[in-house]
N, C-alpha and C positions, 0 to 999 in steps of 0.2 A: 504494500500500500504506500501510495505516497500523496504529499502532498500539494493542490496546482495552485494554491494561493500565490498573488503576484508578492506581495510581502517576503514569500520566501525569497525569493533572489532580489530583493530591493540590494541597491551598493552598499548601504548604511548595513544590513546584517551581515552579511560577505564580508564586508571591513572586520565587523566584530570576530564572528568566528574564525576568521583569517586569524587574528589579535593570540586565539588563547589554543587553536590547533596549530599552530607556528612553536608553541613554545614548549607544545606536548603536554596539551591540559584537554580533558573531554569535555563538549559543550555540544547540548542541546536544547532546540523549545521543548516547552514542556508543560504539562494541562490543558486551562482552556482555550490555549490559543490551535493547538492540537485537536482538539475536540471538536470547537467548532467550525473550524477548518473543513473539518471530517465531513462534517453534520450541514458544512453549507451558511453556517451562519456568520454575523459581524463577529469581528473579533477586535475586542476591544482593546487588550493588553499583550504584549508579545513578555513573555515570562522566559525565564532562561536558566538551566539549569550545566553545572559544572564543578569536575572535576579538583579544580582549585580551590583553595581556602579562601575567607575574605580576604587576607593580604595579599596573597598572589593576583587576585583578580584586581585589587589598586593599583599593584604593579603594573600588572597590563596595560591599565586604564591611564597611570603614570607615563609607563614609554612608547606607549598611542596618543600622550596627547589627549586622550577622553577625560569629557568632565565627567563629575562620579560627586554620588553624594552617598555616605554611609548610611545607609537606610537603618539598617537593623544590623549590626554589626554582631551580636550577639547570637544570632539567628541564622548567620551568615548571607546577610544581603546585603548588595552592594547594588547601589543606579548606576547606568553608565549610560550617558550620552552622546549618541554619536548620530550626526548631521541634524534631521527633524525627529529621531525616534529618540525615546527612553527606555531602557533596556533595564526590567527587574530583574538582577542576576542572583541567584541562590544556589549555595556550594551542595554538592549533594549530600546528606544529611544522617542521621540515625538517631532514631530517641533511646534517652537514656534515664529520664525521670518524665512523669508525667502529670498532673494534678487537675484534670479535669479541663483545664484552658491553657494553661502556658505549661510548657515543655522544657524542660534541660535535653539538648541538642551535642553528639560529636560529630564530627565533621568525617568525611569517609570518601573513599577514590571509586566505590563500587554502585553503581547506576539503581543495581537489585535493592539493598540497602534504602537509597532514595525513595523506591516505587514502594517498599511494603508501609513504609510510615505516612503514605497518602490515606486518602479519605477513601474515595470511590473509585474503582477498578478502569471507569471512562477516563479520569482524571488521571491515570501511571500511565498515560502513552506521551512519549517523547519524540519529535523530527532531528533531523542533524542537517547541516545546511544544503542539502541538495532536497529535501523534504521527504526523506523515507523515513518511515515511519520507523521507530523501536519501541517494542509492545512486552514488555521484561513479564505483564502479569496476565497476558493473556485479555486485554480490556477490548480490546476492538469485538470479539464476538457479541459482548454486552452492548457495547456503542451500536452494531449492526441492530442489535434486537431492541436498542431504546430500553434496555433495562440498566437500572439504579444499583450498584449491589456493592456493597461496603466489601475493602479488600480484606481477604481472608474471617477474621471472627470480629462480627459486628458488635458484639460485646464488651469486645476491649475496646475497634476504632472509638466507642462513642465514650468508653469511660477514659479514654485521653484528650478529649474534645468533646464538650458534652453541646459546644455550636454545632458538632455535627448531626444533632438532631434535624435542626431546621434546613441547614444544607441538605440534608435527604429528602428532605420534602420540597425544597425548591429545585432540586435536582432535576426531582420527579415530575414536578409541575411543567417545565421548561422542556424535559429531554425525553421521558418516558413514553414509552407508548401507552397511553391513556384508554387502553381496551383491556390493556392487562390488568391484573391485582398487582397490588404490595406484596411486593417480595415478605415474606410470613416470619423469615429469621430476623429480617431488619425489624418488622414491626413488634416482635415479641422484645428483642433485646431495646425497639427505644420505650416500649409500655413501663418496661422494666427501671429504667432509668429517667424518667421523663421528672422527676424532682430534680434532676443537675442542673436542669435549667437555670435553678433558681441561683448558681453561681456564674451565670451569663449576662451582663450587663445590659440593662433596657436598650440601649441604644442599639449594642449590634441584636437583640432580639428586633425592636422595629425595624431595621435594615433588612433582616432575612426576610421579614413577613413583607414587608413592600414588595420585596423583590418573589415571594410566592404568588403576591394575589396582582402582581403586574401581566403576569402569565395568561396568554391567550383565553384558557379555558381550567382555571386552579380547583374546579368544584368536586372534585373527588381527590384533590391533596386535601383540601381544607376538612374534606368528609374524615378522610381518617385519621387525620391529626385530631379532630374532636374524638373520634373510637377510640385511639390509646390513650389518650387523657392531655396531648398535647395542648389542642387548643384552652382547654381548663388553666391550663399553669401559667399559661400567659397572660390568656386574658377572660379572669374568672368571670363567669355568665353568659359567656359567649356562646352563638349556637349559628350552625351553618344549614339552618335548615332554608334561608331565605338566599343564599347564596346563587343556586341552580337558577330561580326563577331571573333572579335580578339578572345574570349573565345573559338570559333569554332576552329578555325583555333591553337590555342593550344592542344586541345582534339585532331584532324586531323594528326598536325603535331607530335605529342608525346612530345612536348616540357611544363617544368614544366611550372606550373599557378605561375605568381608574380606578386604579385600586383603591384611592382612600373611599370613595363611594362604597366599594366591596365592603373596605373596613366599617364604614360604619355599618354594612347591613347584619355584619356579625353581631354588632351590640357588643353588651359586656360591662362591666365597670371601668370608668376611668383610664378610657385609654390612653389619652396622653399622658398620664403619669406612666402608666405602664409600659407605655413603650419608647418612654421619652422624646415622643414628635418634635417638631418644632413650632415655634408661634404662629405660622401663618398657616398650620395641620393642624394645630390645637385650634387657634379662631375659627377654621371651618366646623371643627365637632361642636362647639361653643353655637356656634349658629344656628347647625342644623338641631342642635337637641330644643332651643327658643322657638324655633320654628315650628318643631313640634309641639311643643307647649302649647303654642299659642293656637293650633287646628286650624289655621287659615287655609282655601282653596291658593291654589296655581299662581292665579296671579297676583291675591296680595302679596303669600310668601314672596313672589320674584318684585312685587315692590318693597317689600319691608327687611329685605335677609340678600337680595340680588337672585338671578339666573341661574348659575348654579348651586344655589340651597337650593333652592325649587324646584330644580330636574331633581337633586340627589331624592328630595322627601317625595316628590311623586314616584321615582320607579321603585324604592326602597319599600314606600308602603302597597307599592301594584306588588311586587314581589311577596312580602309578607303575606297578601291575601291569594295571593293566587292569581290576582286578577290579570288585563290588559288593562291598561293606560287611559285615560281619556283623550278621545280621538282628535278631541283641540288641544292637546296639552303645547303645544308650541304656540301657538299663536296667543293664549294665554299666560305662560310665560314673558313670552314677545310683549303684550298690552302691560302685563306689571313694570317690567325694568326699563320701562320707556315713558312711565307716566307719570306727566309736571307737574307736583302742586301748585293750583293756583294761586292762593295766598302766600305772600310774605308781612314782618312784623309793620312794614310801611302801612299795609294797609288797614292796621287795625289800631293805628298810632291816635287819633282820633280820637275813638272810643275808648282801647283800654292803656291801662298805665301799667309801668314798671314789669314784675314776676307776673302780672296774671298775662303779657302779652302773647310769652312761651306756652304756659298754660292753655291759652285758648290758643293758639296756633297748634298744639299736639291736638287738641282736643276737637279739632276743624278738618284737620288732617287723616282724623282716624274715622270722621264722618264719611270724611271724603273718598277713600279705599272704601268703606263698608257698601256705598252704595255704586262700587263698580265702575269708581273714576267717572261717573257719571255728572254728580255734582257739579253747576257752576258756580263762577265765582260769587255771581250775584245773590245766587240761591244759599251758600256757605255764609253769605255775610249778614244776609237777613234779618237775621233772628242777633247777632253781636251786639 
């Protein structure tokens, strides 16, 4: 097997591999730039794996002239840039302590060594610079069949990386063939383990699940992350029963797939604590939960919350029931986040003074949506 991405013979990689096979040091890609290479996909990071220690690979990086920034020296990764690429280089590896998330690492000259302390069997395929491929654990069979399968006993991969729960599941969601079941080893040994989590830091936990429910079609990863008690431990009260519909009901309506929309059809307590969002992911759950508070149809929400609270609480609740959508739901959307209040406090400068101006301008404004933007100004001021 090899690989036809143009990336591999770009000058800038040839430069490098040139760099560290000149000096008689082994250097290969290696994961997912390999993978989805394979699979046909973007590849977003060219990853690199080698023979050399992180000093040797300075060295290199030293009498080429490449810039290099000590990434993780510890870990043995070193940046190396050369022309418009930046090259993650990591020496090939072996653990030697492990504690659920961080690892005590030796350093090692043997490729095998490297592939069994990987995660998932898709993930141990390596290229060398003409793009053939080296498959040290047998992963390409898996790759071919779109199956997920932790290298050797899934038991240990997860009790040295207990983030590799959710990697399995976004794995699956992205790469799987989605016909098949969970692999039955993997989902016993993550049942089993599914409290490690809880020494995962929120942040990379919402990082993984972003990137699960970003997934074309995530509704049978999320199905059985709730079976073994996954979705429970993250985000207690969560339930995927409304996930299917919603996903439909986006492919139906033409409306883009987002996962924070997903997220919230999950529910649950307090997500953005829990999975440490960010503020402008936290002000959308903060909206959308006001908006339901409040029972409003289509278009007030899309007046009072904006367009998207409005799409999200309409397909979230069509989903919840089962239903289809209402069949003006756009152009109802469209009439709220487009409609001018008439009044301003000028105009009621006249009649009211100071604090009650606000007052009656909210209190004019919420006439005014109630009766379907309808109101004019003349009729709102009537009665002032």
């Amino acid at each position: 097997m090899k690989l036809t991405a143009d990336w591999v013979h770009d000058a800038s990689v040839q430069r490098l591999f040139s760099a560290f096979e000149d000096r008689g040091y082994q250097i290969y890609f290696v994961g997912g730039c390999v993978r989805n290479a394979l699979l046909n996909c973007a590849v977003a990071d060219l990853d690199v794996s080698t023979s050399a220690v992180p000093e040797q690979t300075i060295s290199v990086a030293k009498s080429e002239g490449f810039k290099f920034i000590p990434t993780g020296l510890e870990h043995g990764t070193v940046t190396i840039i050369v022309g418009d690429h930046d090259f993650e280089i990591t020496s090939f590896r072996k653990d030697v302590e492990t504690h659920g998330r961080r690892a005590v690492v030796a350093f090692s000259d043997n490729i095998m060594d490297d592939a069994l302390r990987r995660d998932f069997t898709m993930n141990a395929l390596y290229a060398d610079r003409a793009g053939e491929v080296i498959d040290p654990l047998l992963g390409m069979d898996d790759l071919k069949n779109r199956k997920v399968r932790f290298i050797a006993d899934a038991q240990d991969r997860i009790k040295e990386d207990y983030l590799r729960i959710l990697r399995y599941f976004r794995f699956h969601a992205w790469y799987a063939n989605q016909d098949e079941g969970m692999d039955q080893g993997a989902m016993a040994a993550i049942a089993e383990n599914v409290e490690g989590l809880g020494l995962i830091s929120k942040e990379r936990i919402g990082a993984e699940l972003r990137k699960i429910l970003s997934a074309a079609d995530p509704v049978r990863t999320i199905a059985a992350m709730e079976n073994c008690g996954v979705l429970a431990q993250i985000i207690p009260g969560s339930s995927a029963r409304a996930l299917g519909p919603l996903t439909l009901l986006e492919e139906t309506t033409g409306s883009k797939a987002d996962w924070q929309r997903r997220l919230l059809a999950l529910g649950g307590a307090d997500q953005s604590a829990k999975l440490r969002l960010s503020k402008a992911e936290s002000k959308r759950i903060a909206a959308f939960q006001k908006a339901m508070d409040r029972g409003a149809g289509s278009a007030e929400t899309a007046y009072w919350y904006g367009k998207n609270t409005a799409l999200d609480i309409a397909l979230i609740s069509a989903a919840s029931l089962e239903t289809p959508v209402h069949p003006d739901l756009s152009e109802q959307i469209n009439q709220g986040s487009s409609a001018l209040f008439p009044i301003t406090a000028s105009d009621l400068s006249k009649t009211v003074k100071g604090k009650a101006i606000g007052d009656t301008l909210r209190a004019l404004e919420t006439e005014w949506v109630a009766s379907g933007f309808a109101k004019t100004k003349q009729e709102l001021l009537a009665n002032v």
